[in-house]
C-alpha positions as CSV (number, residue, x, y, z in Angstrom):
1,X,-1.1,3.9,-16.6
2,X,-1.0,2.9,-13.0
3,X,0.0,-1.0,-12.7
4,X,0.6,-1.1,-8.8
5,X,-1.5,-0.3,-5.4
6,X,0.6,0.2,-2.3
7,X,-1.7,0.7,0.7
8,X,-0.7,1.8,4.1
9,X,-2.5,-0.4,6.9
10,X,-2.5,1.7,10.0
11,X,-5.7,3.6,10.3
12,X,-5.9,3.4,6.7
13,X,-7.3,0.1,6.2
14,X,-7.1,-1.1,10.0
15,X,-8.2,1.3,12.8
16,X,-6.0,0.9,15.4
17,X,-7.9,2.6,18.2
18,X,-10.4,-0.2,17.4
19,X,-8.1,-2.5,16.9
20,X,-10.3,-4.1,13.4
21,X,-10.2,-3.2,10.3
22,X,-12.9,-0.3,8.7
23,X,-15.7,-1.1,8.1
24,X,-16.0,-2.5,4.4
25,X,-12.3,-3.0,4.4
26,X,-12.2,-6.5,3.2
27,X,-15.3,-6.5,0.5
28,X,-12.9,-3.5,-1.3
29,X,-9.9,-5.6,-0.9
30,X,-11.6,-8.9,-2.4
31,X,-13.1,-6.5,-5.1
32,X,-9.7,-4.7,-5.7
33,X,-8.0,-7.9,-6.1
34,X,-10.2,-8.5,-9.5
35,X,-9.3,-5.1,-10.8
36,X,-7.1,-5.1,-14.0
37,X,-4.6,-2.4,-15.3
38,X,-5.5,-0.5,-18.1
39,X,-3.3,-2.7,-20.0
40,X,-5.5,-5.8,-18.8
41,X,-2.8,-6.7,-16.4
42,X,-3.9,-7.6,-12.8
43,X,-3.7,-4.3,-10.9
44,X,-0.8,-5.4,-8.1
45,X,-1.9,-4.6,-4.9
46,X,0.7,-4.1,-1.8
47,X,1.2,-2.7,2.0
48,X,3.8,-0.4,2.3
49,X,4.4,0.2,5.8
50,X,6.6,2.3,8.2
51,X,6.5,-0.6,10.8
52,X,9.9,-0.2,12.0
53,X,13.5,0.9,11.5
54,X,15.6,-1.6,13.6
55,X,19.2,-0.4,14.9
56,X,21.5,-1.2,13.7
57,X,19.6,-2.3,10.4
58,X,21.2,-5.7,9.7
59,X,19.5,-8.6,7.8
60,X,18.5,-10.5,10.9
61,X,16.6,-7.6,12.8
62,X,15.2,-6.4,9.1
63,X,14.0,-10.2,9.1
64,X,13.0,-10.2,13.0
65,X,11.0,-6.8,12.2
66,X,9.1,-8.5,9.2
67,X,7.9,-11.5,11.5
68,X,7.0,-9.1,13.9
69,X,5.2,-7.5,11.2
70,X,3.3,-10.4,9.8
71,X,2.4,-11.3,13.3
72,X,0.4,-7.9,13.4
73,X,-1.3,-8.4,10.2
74,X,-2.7,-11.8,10.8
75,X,-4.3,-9.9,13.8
76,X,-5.9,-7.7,11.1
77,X,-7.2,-10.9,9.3
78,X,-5.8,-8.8,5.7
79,X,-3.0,-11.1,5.4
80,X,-4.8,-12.8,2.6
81,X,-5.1,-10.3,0.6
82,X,-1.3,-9.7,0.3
83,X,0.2,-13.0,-0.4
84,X,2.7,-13.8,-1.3
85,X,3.8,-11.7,1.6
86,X,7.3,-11.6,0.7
87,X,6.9,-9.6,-2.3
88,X,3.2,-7.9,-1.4
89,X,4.2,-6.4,1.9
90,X,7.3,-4.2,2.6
91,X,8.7,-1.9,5.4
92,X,10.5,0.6,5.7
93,X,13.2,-1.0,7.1
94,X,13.8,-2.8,3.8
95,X,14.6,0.4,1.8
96,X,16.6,1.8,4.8
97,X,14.4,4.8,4.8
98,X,10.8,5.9,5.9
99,X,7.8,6.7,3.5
100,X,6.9,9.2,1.7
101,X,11.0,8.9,0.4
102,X,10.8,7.6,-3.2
103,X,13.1,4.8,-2.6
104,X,10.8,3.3,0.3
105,X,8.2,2.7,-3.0
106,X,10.3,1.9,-5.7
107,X,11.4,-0.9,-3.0
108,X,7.7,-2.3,-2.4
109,X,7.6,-2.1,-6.4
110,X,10.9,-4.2,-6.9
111,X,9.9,-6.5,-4.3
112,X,6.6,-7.3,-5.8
113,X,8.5,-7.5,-9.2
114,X,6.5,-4.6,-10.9
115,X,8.1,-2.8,-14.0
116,X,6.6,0.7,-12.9
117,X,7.5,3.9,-12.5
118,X,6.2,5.6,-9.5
119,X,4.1,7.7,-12.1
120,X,2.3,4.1,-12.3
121,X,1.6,3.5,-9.1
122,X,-1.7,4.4,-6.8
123,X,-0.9,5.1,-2.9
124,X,-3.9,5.4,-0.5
125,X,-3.0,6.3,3.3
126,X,-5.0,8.6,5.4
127,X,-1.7,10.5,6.1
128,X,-1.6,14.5,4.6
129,X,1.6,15.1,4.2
130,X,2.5,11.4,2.8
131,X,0.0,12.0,-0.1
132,X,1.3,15.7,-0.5
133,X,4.6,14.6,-1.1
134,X,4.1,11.5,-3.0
135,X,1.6,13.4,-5.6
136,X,3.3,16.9,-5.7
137,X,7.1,15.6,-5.2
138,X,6.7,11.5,-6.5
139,X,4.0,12.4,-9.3
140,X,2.3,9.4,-8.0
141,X,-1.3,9.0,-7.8
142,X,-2.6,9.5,-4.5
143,X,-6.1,8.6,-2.5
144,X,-6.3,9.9,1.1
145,X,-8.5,7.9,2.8
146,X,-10.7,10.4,5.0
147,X,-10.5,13.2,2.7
148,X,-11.2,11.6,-0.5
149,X,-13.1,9.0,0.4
150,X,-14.8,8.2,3.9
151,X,-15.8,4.9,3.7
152,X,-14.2,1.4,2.3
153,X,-17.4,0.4,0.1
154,X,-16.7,3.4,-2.1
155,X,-12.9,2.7,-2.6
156,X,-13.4,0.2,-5.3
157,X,-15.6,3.1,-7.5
158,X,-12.6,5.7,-7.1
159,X,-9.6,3.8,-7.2
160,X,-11.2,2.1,-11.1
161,X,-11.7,6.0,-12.3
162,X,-8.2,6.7,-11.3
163,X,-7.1,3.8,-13.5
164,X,-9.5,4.3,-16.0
165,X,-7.9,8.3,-16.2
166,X,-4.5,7.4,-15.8
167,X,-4.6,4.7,-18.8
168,X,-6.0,7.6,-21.6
C-alpha cells in the first residue's frame, strides 16, 4: 500500500535550464494533494532532495543548507505544496548520505512522521539509476519522469493506478 510520495525537484518537477517549473507541474501537485491512500489516508507527499552535503556536517551548516534550500524553492513557487516544510522537505544532508541510499528515504519518511516501509512509498525523479536502485535494490515504487511519463498533466492518472495496484 503506498502511503508516502517523495518527489525530487530538480528537472523533475522544476526545469532548471528554464529556471520554472514543467509545464502542468502545479495543477498535478494541487490534484495530488487530494489523493488518498488506499487505506483512505491522505497520500503524504514530500521533496527529497540532494541539495547539499555541508563539511563538516554539523547542525548549524545542516540548518544554513536548509534555508538555503527553501530560499531556492520559493523561487520555484512549489513551496506550498510542501508545507509544513520541516517535515515535507528533506536533504540529504539530514540523513548524512546522498539518494538513492535507503537511509536518505526512510529520513524524509521519519521526518514527515509516516509509518511506512519503503515498500510503501512512491518516488518520481527523472534520474535512471536513482529509480533503478530504489525499485530493484529499495523495492520501492518508482515513476521516472521522462520515460514513464512526459508530461505533468498525466502524472496524476499514473501515480492513482500505482496506488490503486499497490493497495490489492
Amino acid at each position: 500500500m503506498i502511503k508516502a510520495l517523495l518527489l525530487d525537484l530538480g528537472d523533475t518537477l522544476y526545469d532548471t535550464a528554464a529556471k520554472k517549473p514543467f509545464p502542468g507541474v502545479e495543477d498535478a501537485l494541487a490534484r495530488l494533494k487530494a489523493l488518498k491512500a488506499a487505506n483512505r489516508k491522505p497520500l503524504v507527499m514530500c521533496l527529497a532532495s540532494d541539495y547539499t552535503m555541508p563539511e563538516p556536517r554539523t547542525p548549524e551548516a545542516i540548518a544554513a543548507a536548509f534555508v538555503e534550500y527553501l530560499g531556492v524553492l520559493d523561487g520555484t513557487h512549489l513551496r506550498r505544496f510542501f508545507e509544513p516544510v520541516d517535515e515535507r522537505v528533506t536533504l540529504s544532508t539530514h540523513a548524512g548520505v546522498r539518494k538513492p541510499a535507503a537511509k536518505a528515504f526512510r529520513t524524509a519518511l521519519k521526518r514527515a512522521g509516516i509509518r511506512a516501509t519503503l515498500r510503501d512509498t512512491l518516488f518520481i525523479t527523472e534520474n535512471a539509476e536513482h529509480i533503478r536502485v530504489c525499485r530493484d535494490e529499495l523495492h520501492m515504487k518508482t515513476l521516472q519522469f521522462g520515460l514513464d511519463f512526459t508530461s505533468w498533466s498525466d502524472a496524476p492518472k499514473l501515480i492513482l493506478q500505482k496506488i490503486r495496484a499497490a493497495g490489492r
